[in-house]
TORPA-4810 file (N, C-alpha, C, O; in nm, 3 decimals):
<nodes>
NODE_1_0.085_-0.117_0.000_0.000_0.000_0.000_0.089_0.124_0.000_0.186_0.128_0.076_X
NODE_2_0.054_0.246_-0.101_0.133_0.335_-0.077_0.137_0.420_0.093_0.058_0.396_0.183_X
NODE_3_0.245_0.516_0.099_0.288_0.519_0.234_0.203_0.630_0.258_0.144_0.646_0.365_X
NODE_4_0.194_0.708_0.161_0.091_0.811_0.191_-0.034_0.786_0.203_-0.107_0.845_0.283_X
NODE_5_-0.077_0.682_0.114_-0.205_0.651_0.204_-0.277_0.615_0.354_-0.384_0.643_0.408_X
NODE_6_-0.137_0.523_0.397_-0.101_0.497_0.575_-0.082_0.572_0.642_-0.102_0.559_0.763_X
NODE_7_-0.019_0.719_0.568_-0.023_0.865_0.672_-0.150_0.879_0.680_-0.191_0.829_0.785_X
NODE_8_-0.268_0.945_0.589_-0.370_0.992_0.564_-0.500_0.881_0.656_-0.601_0.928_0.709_X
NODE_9_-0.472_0.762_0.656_-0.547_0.675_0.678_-0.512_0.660_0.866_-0.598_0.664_0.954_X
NODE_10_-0.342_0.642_0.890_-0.318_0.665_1.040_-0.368_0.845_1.117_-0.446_0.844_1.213_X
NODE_11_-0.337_0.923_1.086_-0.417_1.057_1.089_-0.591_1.050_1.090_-0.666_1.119_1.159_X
NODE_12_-0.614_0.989_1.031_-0.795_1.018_1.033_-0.836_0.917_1.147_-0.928_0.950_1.221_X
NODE_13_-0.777_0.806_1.163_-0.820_0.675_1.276_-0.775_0.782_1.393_-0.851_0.822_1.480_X
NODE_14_-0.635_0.821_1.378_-0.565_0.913_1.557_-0.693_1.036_1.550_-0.742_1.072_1.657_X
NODE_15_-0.732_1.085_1.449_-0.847_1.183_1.497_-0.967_1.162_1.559_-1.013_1.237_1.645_X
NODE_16_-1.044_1.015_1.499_-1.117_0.973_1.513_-1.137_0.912_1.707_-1.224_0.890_1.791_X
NODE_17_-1.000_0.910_1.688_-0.964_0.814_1.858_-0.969_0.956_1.961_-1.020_0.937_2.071_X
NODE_18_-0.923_1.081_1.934_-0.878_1.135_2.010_-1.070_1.214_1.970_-1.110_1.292_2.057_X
NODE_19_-1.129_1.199_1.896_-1.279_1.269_1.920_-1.335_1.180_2.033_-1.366_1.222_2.145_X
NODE_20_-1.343_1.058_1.994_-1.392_0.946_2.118_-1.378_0.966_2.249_-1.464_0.957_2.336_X
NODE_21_-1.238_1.003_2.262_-1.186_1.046_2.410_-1.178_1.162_2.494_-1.160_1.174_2.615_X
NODE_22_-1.205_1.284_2.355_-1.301_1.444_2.432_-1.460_1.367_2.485_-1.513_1.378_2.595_X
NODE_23_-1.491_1.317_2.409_-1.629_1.288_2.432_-1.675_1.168_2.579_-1.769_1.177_2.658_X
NODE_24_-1.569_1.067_2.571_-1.631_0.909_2.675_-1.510_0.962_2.805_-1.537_0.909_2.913_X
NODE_25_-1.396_1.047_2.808_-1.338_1.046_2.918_-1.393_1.166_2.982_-1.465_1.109_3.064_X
NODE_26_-1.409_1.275_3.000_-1.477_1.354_3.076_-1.589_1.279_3.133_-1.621_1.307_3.248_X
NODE_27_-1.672_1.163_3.054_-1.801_1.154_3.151_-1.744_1.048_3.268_-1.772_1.029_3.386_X
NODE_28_-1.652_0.992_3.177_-1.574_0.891_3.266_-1.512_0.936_3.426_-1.517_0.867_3.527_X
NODE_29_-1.467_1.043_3.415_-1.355_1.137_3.509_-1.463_1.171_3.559_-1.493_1.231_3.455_X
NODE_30_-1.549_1.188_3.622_-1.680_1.324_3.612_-1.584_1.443_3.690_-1.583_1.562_3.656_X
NODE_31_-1.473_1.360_3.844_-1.472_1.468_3.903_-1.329_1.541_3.880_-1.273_1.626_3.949_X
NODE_32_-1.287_1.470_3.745_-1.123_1.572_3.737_-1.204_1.555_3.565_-1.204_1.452_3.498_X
NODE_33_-1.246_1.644_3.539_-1.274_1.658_3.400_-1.154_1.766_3.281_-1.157_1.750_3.159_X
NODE_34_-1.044_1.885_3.363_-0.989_1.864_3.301_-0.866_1.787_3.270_-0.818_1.797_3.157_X
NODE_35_-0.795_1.688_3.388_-0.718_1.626_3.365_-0.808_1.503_3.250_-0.720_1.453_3.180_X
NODE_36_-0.894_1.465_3.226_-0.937_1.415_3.104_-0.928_1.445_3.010_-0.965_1.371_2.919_X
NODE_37_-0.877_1.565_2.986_-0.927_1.637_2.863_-0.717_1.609_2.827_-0.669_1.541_2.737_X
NODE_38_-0.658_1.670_2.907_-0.516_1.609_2.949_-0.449_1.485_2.888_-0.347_1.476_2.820_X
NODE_39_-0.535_1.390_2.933_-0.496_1.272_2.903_-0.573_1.210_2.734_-0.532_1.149_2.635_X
NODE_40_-0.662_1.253_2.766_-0.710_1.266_2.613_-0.576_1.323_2.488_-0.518_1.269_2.394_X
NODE_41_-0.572_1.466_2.555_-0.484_1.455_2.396_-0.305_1.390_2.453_-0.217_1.372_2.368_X
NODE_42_-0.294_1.376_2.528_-0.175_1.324_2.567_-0.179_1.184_2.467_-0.096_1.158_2.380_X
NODE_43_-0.313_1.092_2.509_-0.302_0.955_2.383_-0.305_1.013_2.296_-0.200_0.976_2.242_X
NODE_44_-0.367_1.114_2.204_-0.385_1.105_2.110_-0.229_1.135_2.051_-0.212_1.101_1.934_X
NODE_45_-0.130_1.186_2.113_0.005_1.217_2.064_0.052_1.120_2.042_0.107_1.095_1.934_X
NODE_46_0.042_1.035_2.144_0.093_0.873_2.151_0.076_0.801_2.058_0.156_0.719_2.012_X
NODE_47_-0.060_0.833_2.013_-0.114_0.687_1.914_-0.059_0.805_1.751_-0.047_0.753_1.640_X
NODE_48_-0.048_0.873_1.762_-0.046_0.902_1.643_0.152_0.961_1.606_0.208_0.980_1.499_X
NODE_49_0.191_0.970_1.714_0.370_0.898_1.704_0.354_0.755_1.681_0.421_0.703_1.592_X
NODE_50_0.299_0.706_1.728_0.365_0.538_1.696_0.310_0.528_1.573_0.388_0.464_1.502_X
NODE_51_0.169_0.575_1.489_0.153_0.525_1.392_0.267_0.539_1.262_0.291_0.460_1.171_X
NODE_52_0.337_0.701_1.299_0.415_0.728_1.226_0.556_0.688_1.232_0.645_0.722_1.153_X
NODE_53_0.569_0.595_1.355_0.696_0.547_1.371_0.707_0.430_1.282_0.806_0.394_1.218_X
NODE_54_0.588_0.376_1.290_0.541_0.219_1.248_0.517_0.281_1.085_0.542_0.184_1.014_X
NODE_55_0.488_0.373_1.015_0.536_0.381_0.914_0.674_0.390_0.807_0.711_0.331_0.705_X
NODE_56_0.726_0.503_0.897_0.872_0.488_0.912_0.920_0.396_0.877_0.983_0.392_0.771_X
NODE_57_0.905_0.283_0.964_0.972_0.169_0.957_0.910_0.060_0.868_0.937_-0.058_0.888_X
NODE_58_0.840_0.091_0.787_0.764_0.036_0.689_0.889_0.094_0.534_0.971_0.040_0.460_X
NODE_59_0.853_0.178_0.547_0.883_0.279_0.421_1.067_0.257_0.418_1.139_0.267_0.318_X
NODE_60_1.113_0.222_0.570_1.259_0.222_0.524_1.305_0.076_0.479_1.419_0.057_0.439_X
</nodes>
């Protein structure tokens, strides 16, 4: 599969993940709602470095 498609395709899933997690961790947290919001985009950095690491290492 081309590599740019795995950017475009890892990018829209890490967006998709990090909408999920504004939305299900605040109700989750109720009483530290913004450290949810915190940790929310904190994964979303996470998941969307590794996707690009894991491309990386595809492409080399």
């Amino acid at each position: 599969m081309d590599i740019r498609v795995l950017e475009v395709l890892a990018a829209v899933a890490s967006l998709a993940l990090f909408v999920a997690l504004l939305v299900g961790l605040p109700a989750l947290m109720a009483g530290a709602q913004g450290l949810a919001y915190i940790i929310a985009l904190v994964i979303f950095i996470a998941a969307l470095s590794a996707a690009g690491y894991w491309i990386d290492k595809m492409a080399a």
